[in-house]
N, C-alpha and C positions, 0 to 999 in steps of 0.2 A: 529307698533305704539301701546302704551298701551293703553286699551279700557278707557275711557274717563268715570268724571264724568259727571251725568246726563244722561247716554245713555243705553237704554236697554239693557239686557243682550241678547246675540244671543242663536238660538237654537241649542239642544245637546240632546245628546241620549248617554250613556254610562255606564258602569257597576261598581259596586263598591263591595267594601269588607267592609262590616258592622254585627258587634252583630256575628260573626261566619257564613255566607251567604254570598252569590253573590247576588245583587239584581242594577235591575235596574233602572237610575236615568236619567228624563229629566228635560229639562228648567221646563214643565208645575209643577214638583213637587217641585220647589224654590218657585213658585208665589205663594202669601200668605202669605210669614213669611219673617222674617227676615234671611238672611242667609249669611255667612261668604266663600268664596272661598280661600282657603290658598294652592296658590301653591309651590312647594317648587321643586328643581333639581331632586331628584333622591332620591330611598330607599337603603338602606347599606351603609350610607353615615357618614357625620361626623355633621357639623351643621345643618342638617335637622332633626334627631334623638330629637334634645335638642329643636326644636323648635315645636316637635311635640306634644312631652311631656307636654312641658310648655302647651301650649297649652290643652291637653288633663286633665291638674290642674284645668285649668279654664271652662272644658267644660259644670258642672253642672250649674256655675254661667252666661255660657251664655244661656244655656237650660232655665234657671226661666226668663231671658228678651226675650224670646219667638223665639231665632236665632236656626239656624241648623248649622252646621257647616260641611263643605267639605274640605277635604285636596284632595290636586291633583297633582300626578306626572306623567310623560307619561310613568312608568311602567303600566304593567298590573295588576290587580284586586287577579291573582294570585299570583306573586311576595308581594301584599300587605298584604297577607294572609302568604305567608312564613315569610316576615319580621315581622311581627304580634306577629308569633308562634314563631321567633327566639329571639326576643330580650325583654326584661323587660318593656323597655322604651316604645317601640312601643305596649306592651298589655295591656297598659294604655286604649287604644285608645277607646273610643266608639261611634265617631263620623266616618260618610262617610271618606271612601278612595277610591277616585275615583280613575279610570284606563285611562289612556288619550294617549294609546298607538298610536292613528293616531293623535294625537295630533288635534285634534277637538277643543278641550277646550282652550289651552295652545294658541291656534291659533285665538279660536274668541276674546281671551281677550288680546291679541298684548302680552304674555308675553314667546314664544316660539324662543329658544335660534337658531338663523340662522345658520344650517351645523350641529348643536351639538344635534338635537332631545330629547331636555332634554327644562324645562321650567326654567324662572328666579324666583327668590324669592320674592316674590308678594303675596299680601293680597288686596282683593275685599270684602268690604261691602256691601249687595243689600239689597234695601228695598224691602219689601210685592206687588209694582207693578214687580218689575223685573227690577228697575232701580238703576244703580249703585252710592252710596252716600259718598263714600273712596275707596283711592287706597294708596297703598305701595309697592313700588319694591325698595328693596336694593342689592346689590352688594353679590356676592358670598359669602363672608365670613363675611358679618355683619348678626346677627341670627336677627329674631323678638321677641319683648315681648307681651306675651298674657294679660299681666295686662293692659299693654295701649291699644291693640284691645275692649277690656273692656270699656278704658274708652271713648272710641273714638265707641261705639255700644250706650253706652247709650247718649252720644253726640247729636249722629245723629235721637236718636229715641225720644228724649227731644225736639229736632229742628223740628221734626215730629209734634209730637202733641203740639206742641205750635208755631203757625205761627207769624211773626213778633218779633220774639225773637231768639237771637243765642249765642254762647256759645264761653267765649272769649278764651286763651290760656291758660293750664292748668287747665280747667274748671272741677270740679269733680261734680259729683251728688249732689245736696243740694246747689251748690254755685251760685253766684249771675251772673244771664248771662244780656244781652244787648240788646237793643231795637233801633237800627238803625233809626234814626232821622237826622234834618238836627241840631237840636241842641247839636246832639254828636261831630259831626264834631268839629275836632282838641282841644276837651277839654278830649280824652282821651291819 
């Protein structure tokens, strides 16, 4: 089962490939910020290459709204350093690539593929307590767009600091959100 919104994130301990280093990452270094979990099946693949990328286009623009970003495959930390050094796409990268080789991760957040030791394609929003505020799992061969994790961070950190107010559908930054009353009801 996928890890649910509104429910803490569980604890983890595990290694990652960042900036040229092996460096280690737990739960306690999420709490605080904003942080994006983007797991994805496998490295030397075919749609996870284009979603890493994209992703890695928008990583300054999520860095300035104060998220970290982790990409997560149950490869190991080393593979994510070969893949790194082997391909163009993937040297983009300078956000966490975790290593989830016992599948820790893949397992506390329900998105670890049963029999296949590979994760599904899934994107987790966490807010600054460690609670989860978005999820996205799609199917094997639909990629993700990192413009809408964009738009769907600032969403949810709009929804933050502004209580009694939410954001209706295709809501962009600047637009007019909504104030849940009983005098909304069926006038919109």
């Amino acid at each position: 089962m996928v890890a649910n919104v509104n429910t803490e994130i569980k604890p983890f301990n595990t290694t990652a490939f960042h900036d040229g280093k092996f460096v280690d990452i737990s739960d306690a270094d999420v709490k605080g910020k904003w942080s994006v979990f983007f797991f994805y099946p496998a490295d030397f693949t075919f749609v996870c290459p284009t979603e890493l990328g994209d992703l890695a286009d928008h990583y300054e623009e999520l860095q300035k709204l104060g998220v970290e970003v982790y990409s997560v495959s149950t490869d190991t930390h080393f593979t994510h350093k070969a893949w790194h050094d082997a391909s163009e796409t993937i040297a983009k990268i300078k956000y966490f690539m975790l290593g989830d080789r016992n599948a820790t991760l893949a397992t506390n957040f329900g998105v670890l593929r049963e029999g296949q030791g590979s994760a599904d394609r899934a994107t987790f929003l966490v807010d600054p307590q460690g609670i989860i505020q978005s999820v996205e799992v799609t199917a094997e061969g639909i990629g993700r767009e990192a413009a809408d994790l964009v738009r769907k961070v600032k969403a949810a950190q709009y929804v933050a600091s502004h209580p009694g107010e939410v954001c209706p559908a295709k809501w962009k930054e600047g637009d007019k959100t909504l104030a849940p009353s009983l005098e909304l009801v069926g006038k919109i």
